[in-house]
C-alpha positions as CSV (number, residue, x, y, z in Angstrom):
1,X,0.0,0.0,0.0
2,X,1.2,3.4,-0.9
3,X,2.4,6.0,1.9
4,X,-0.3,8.8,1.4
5,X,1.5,11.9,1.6
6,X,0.0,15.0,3.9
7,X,-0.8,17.2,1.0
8,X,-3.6,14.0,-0.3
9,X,-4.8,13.2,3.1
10,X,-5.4,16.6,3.4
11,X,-7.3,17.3,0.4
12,X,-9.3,14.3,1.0
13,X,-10.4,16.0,4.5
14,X,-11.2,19.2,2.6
15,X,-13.2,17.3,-0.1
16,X,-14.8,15.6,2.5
17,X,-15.6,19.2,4.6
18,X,-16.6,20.5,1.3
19,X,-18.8,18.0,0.0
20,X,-21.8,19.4,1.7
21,X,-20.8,22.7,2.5
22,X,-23.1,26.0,1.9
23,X,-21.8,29.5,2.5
24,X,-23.7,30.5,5.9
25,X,-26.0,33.3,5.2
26,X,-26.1,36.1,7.8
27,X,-28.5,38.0,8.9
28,X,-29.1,41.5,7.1
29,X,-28.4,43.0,10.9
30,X,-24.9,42.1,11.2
31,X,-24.5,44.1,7.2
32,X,-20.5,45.2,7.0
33,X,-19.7,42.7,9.9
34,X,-20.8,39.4,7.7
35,X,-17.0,38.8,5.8
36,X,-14.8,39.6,8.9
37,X,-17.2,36.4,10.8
38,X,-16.6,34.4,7.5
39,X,-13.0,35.3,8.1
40,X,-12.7,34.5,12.2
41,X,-14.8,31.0,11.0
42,X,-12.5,29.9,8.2
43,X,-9.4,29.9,10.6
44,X,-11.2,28.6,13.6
45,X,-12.4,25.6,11.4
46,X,-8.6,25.4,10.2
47,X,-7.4,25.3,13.4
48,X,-10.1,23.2,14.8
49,X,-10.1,20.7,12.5
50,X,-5.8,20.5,12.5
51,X,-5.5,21.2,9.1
52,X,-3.0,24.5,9.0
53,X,-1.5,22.5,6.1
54,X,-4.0,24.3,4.1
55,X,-3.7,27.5,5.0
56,X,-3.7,28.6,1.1
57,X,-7.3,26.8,0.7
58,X,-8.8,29.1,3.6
59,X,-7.0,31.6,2.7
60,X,-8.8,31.7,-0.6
61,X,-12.1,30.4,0.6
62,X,-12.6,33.3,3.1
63,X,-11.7,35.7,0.5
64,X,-14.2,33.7,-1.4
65,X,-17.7,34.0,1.0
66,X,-16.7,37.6,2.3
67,X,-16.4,38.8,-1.8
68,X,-20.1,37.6,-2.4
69,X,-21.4,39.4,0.5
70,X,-21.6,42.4,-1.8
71,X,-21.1,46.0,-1.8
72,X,-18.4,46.0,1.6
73,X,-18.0,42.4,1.1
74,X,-14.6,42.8,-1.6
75,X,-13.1,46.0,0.4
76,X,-13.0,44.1,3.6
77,X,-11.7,40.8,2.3
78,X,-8.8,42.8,0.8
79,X,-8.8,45.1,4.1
80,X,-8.2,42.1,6.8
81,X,-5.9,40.1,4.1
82,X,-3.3,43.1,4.1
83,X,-4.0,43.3,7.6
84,X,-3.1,40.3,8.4
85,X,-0.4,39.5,6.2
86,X,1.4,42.9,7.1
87,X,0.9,40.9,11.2
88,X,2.0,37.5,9.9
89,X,5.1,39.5,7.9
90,X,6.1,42.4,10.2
91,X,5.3,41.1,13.9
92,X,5.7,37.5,13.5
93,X,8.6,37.3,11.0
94,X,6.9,35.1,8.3
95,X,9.1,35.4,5.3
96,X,8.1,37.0,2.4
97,X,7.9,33.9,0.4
98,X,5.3,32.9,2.5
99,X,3.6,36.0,2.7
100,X,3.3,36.6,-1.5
101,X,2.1,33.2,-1.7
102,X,-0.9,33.9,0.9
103,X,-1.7,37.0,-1.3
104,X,-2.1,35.1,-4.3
105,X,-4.6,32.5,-2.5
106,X,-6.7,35.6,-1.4
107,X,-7.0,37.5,-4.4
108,X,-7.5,34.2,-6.3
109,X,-10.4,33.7,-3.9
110,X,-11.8,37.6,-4.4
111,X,-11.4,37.2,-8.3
112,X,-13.1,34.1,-8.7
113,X,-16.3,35.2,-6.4
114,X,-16.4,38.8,-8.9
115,X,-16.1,36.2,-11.8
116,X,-19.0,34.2,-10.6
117,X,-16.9,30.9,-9.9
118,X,-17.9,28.3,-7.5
119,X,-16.5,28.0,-4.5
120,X,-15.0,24.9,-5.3
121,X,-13.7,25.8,-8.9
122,X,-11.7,28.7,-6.8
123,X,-10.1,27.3,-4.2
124,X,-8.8,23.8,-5.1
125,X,-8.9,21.3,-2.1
126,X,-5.0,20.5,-3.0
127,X,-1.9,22.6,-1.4
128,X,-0.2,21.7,-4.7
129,X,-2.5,23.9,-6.9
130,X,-1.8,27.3,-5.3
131,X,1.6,28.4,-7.1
């Protein structure tokens, strides 16, 4: 039997998180708050579930549900990536490597919700698919 390496097990956990999945619909009352809670969800389900492996998929997948939330929705996705990255880059020394390829996994989550994607035709399940 072949030795399953992390990045397959991994997508398989993701395919099998995914298979089901809906994007939570808020409620119109919590309006320009909505993509920073799909934001704090996607990395408490990352963390939860022990798959920081995958960071690129949930980095594109937040970026993802808070662009279809409309109007605000794009601004703040692009508002708490920098802000985070510029935390991850400047205060807890991630390299910059690191930091570019997180960047591309959020603005490849961004485009493909203003493109009208799916979810799951953006953000591939697979570490090896974000370059």
């Amino acid at each position: 039997m072949p030795k399953t390496k992390y990045g397959d097990k991994t997508a398989k956990e993701l395919d099998n998180y995914m298979k089901n999945y809906k994007i939570p619909q808020w409620p119109n009352y919590f309006g320009k708050m909505a993509p920073a809670i799909d934001f704090a969800r996607n990395y408490a389900t990352m963390h939860t579930k022990g798959l920081k492996e995958s960071d690129q998929f949930f980095h594109c997948k937040a970026n993802y549900e808070a662009t279809t939330r409309g109007k605000y929705g794009e601004q703040t996705a692009q508002k708490l990536s920098n802000l985070r990255e510029n935390f991850d880059r400047y205060i807890k020394g991630d390299d910059l490597q690191s930091s570019l390829k997180d960047q591309r996994s959020n603005a490849r989550g961004r485009i493909g919700a203003k493109q009208g994607k799916s979810l799951r035709a953006t953000c591939p399940t697979h570490h090896s698919k974000y370059k």
